[in-house]
C-alpha positions as a LaTeX table, in Angstrom:
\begin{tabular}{lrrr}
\hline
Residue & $x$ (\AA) & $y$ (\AA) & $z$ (\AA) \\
\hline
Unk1 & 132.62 & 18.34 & 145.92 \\
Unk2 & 136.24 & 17.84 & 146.26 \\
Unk3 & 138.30 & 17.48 & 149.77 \\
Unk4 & 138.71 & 20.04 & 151.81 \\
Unk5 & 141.64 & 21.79 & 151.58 \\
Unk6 & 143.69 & 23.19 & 154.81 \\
Unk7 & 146.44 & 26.14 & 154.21 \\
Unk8 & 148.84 & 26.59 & 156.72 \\
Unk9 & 150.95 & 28.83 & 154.65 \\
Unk10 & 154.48 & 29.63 & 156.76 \\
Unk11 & 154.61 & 26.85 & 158.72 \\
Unk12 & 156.97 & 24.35 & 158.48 \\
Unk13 & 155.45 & 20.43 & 157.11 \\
Unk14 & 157.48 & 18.73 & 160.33 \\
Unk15 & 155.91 & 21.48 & 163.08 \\
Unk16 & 152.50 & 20.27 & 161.13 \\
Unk17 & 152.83 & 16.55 & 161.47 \\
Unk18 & 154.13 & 16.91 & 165.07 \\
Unk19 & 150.63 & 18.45 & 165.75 \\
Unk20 & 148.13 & 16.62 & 163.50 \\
Unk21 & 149.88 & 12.74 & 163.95 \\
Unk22 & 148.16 & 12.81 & 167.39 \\
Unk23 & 145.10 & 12.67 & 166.01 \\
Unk24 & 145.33 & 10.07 & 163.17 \\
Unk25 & 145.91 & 6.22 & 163.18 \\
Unk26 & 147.68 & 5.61 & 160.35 \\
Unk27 & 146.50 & 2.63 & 158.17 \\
Unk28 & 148.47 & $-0.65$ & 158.81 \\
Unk29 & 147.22 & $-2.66$ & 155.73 \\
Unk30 & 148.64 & $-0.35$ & 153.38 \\
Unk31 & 151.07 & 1.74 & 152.61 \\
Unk32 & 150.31 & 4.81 & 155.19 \\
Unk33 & 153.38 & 7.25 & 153.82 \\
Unk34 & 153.48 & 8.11 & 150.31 \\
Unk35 & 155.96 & 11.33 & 149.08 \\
Unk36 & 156.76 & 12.33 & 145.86 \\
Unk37 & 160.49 & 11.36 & 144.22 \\
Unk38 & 162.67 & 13.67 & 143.16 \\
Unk39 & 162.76 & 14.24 & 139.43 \\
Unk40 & 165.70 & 13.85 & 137.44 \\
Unk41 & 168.02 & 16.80 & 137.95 \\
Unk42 & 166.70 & 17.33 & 141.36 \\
Unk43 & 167.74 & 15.87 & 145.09 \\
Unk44 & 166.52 & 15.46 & 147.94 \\
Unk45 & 167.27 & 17.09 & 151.29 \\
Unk46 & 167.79 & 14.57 & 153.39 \\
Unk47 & 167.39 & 17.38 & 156.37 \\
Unk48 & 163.95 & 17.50 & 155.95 \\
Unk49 & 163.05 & 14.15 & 155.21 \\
Unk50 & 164.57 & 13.56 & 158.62 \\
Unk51 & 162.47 & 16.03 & 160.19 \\
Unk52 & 159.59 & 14.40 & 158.85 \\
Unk53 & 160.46 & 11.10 & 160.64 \\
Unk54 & 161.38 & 12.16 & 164.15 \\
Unk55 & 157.79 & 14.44 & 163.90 \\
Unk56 & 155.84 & 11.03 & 163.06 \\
Unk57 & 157.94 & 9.08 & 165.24 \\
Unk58 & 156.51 & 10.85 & 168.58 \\
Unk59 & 153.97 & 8.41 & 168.46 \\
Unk60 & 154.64 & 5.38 & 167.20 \\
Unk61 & 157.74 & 3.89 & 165.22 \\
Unk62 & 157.53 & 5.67 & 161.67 \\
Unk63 & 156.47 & 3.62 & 159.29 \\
Unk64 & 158.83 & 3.75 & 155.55 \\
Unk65 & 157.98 & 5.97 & 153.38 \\
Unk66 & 156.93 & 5.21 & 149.76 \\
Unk67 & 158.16 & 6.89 & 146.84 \\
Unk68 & 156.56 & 7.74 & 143.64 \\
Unk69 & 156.28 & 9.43 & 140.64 \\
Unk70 & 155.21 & 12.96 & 140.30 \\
Unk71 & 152.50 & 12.00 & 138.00 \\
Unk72 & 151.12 & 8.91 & 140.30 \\
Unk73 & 151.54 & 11.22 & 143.33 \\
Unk74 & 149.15 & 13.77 & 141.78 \\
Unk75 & 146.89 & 11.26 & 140.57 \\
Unk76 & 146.65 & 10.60 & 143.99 \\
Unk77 & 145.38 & 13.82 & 145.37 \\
Unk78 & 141.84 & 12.81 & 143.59 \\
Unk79 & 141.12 & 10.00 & 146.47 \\
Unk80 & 142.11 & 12.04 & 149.96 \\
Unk81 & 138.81 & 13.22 & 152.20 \\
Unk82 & 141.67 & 15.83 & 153.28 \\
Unk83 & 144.19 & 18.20 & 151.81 \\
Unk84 & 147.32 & 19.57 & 153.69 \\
Unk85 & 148.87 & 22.13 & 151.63 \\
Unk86 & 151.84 & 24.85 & 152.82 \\
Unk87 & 153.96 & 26.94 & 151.08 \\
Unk88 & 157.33 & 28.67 & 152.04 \\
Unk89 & 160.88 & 29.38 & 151.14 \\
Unk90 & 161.95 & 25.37 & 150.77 \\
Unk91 & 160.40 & 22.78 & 148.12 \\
Unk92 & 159.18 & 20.03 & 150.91 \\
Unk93 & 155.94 & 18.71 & 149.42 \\
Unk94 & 152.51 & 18.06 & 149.19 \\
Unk95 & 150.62 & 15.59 & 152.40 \\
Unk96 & 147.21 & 13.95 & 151.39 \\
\hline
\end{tabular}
């Protein structure tokens, strides 16, 4: 069986991670932030990616965030135990 997958359609991905980092200690051997570049043709709102920071910086200092391919970032979905996906107006991503 696959991970379990949690829709929280409507809400925003920084109201999310202000919630949920609370309850997570994020790994510090690897890598704990991975998002998806921008394509070619596409950019990226720095707004949001800023949101995302001061939401996981509540905390703890936010650690940097990795960027990678689409293709690697997808591969990646195989390996989570845990799925957050959301959908609204704005393009802001995919969490694992």
């Amino acid at each position: 069986m696959g991970p379990q997958v949690i829709r929280a359609d409507g809400l925003l991905v920084s109201d999310l991670l202000q919630a949920i980092i609370p309850l997570f200690e994020l790994d510090s051997y690897a890598p704990p932030l991975v998002m998806m570049a921008a394509v070619e043709g596409d950019t990226l709102d720095p707004e949001v990616e800023r949101r995302y920071r001061n939401a996981l910086s509540l905390q703890a200092p936010c650690p940097d965030i990795i960027r990678i391919n689409r293709f690697a970032f997808m591969n990646g979905r195989k390996k989570p135990l845990r799925s957050l996906s959301q959908a609204n107006e704005r393009s802001t991503g995919i969490f694992f």
